[in-house]
C-alpha positions in Angstrom: 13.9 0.8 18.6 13.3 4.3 17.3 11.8 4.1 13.6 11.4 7.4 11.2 8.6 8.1 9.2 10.5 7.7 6.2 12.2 4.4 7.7 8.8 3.2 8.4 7.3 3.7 4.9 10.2 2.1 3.6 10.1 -0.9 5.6 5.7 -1.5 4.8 7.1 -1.5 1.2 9.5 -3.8 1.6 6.8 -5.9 4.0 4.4 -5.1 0.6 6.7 -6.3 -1.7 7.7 -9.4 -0.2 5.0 -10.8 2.3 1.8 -9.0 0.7 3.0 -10.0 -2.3 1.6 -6.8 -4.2 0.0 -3.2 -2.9 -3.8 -3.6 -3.6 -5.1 -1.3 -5.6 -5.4 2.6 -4.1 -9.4 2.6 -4.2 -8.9 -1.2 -2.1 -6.5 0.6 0.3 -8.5 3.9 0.7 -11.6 1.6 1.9 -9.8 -0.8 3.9 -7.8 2.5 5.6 -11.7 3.9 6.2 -12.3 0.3 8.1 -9.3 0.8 9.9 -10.1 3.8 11.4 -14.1 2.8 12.1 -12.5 -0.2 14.0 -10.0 2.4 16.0 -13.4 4.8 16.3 -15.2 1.9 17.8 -12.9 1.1 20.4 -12.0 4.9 21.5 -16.3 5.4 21.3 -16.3 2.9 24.1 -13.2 3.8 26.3 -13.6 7.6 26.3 -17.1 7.8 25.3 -20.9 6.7 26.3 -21.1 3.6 24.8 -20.4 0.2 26.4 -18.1 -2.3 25.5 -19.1 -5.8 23.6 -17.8 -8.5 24.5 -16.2 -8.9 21.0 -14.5 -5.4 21.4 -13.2 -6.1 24.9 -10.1 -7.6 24.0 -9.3 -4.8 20.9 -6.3 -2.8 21.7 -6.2 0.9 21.1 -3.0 1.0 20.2 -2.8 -1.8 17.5 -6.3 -0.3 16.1 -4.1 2.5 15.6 -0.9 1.5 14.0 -3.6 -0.6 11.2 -4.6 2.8 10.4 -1.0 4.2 10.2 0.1 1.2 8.4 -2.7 1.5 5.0 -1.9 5.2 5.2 1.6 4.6 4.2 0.3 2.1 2.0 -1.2 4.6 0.1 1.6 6.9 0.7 4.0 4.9 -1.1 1.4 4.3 -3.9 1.1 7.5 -4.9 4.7 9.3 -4.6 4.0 11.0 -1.1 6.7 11.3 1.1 4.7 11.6 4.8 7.8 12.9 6.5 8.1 15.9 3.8 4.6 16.7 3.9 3.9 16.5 7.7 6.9 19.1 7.9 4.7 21.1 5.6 1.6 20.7 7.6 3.3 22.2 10.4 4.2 24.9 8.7 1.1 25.6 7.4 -0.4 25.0 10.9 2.2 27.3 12.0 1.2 30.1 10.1 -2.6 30.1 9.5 -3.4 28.7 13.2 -0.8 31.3 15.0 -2.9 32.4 17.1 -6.5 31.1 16.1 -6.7 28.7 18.8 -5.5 31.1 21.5 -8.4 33.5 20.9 -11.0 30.9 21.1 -13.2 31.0 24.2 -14.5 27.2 23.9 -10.8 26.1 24.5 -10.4 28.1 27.5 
């Protein structure tokens, strides 16, 4: 099943609403979304980096760490009026325009 951005958003709200009861507040969210992503951080430092797995992290899957993170960020999307589809369309433009051709100039990439 395919799911938007905006269908996604919607459907945390409704999850929110119903389930969760209430959002918590936005200063709960932003540090429970920075937990998120040092849980997602600790798995990805010891699959694609130097360090070595615990055996508590062994069973932590990369992709689940990742939809947490993705999941508070709408969260705090939806609690402060941003619409993620609207302003990732934006990003890209902005991308589009200032990083033309930064990237393709840059001797580290290469």
């Amino acid at each position: 099943m395919d799911i938007t951005i905006k269908d996604a958003q919607q459907q945390v709200d409704d999850w929110i609403k119903t389930v969760g009861v209430r959002y918590f507040n936005e200063l709960t969210n932003l540090g429970i979304l920075m937990e998120e992503v040092g849980e997602l951080s600790r798995i990805m430092v010891r699959k694609y980096g130097e360090q070595s797995f615990k055996e508590s992290d062994k069973q932590k899957d990369l992709a689940d760490e990742m939809a947490d993170v993705l999941w508070v960020l709408m969260c705090l999307a939806n609690q402060t009026g941003v619409d993620l589809t609207d302003a990732l369309q934006k990003n890209f433009e902005k991308k589009n325009i200032r990083d033309a051709d930064r990237h393709k100039g840059n001797e580290k990439l290469k």
